[in-house]
Structures are given as structure tokens and as C-alpha cells.
N, C-alpha and C positions, 0 to 999 in steps of 0.2 A: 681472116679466119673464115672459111667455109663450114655450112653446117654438118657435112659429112665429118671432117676431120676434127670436131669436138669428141672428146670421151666424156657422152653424158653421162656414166656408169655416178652414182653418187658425188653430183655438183646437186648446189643447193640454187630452187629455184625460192624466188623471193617476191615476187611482184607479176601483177598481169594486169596490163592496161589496153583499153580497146578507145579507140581514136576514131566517131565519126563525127568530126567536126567539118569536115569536106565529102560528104555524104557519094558515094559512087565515081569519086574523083578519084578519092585518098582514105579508101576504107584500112584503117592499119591496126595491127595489133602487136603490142611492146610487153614481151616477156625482160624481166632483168634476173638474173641468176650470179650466183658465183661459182665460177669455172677456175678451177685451179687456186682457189683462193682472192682472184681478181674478178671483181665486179664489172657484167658484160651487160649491154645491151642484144636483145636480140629483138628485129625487126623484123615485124610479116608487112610486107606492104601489099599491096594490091589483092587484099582478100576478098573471096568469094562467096565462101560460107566459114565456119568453125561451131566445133561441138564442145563445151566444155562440160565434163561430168566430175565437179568437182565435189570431196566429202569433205567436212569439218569438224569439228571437236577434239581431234587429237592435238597433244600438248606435245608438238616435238617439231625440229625444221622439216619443210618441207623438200626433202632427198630426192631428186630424181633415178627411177630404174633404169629408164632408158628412153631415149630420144633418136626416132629415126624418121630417113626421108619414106613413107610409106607409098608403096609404086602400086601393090594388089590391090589396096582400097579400094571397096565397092561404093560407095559414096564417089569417089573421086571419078570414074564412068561415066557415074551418072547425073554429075554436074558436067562434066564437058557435055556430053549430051544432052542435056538440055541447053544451056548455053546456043550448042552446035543449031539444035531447032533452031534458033532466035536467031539466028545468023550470026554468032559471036564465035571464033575459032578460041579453042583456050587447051590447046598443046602445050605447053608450060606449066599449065597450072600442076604443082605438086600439094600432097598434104604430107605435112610435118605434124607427126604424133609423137606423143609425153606420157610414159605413165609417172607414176609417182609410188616411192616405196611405202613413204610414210601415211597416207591416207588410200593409197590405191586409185588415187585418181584420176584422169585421164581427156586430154587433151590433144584435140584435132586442130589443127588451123590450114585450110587449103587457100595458097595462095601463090604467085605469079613469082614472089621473088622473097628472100631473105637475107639478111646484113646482121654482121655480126660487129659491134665495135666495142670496147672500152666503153666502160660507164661514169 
């Protein structure tokens, strides 16, 4: 399952875990959702940066509004370019954004690659 061809319109996101236990190796971050009523993992591995603006206090699931590969990102420019200074080519790199219906929330994670598999 690619992350293009999810309908993130109202799955429920359920979990976010951030993995630097292999620090600049294996920077990862592990969203788990329910997609279609099936419990997915989703996989950012090879991340670079990510913003999370998350709110709390509402008593409801958290509903995704929508979920897309974000290509305009100004942030995302301006990490390849810098990178680009440092002599790091990073043509690949996408960010993948989240808002959320239920708190309004909003999540970036720019990174090199995504998987999606059963939870």
C-alpha cells in the first residue's frame, strides 16, 4: 500500500512513536492508524526533520482530515538546501503532512521513504 493511495479522509490516527535509538543511522518515526477499520502501521524512516503541532484536551478519536505527500512545502527547500551546502544530495526527500479534524492538529514528517504494512 502506497501512501498516495490511502483515503486518509476520516481513518483514525492512534499512536506516534519516534525511534532514535540508532541516532542518524535509523532516525524513524511510527505513526499506527486505522485505515478502513484495519490496523496499519505507517513508517517514516530516514527522517530529517518533522514538526509536530499537536493540541490536547478534546475527549474524542483522533479523525484524520487529510493526509498528503506535500511537494510546495517551504520547509522542504530549505532542508534540501541546506543539506545541499553540507554536501548531502537529498532529491528524495518528501514531507508527508497530517492535519487532524478532531484537535486541528498538524503534522509534518520529512523524510526519504514510507511503508505502509498491517499492524
Amino acid at each position: 500500500m502506497k501512501f498516495e493511495e490511502v483515503n486518509w479522509h476520516d481513518q483514525t490516527l492512534l499512536n506516534i512513536t519516534i525511534d532514535r535509538g540508532n541516532p542518524g543511522k535509523a532516525d524513524i518515526i511510527e505513526l499506527t492508524a486505522l485505515v478502513d477499520e484495519s490496523r496499519v502501521k505507517i513508517l517514516f524512516k530516514d527522517v530529517y526533520y518533522a514538526e509536530l503541532k499537536l493540541n490536547f484536551g478534546i475527549i474524542a478519536e483522533e479523525m484524520i482530515k487529510y493526509a498528503i505527500n506535500n511537494t510546495d512545502d517551504t520547509m522542504l527547500f530549505e532542508l534540501k538546501n541546506q543539506w545541499h551546502k553540507l554536501g548531502v544530495e537529498l532529491d528524495e526527500l518528501k514531507c508527508f503532512e497530517f492535519n487532524t479534524n478532531s484537535t486541528n492538529s498538524i503534522i509534518k514528517i520529512y523524510s526519504l521513504s514510507c511503508d505502509i504494512c498491517k499492524a
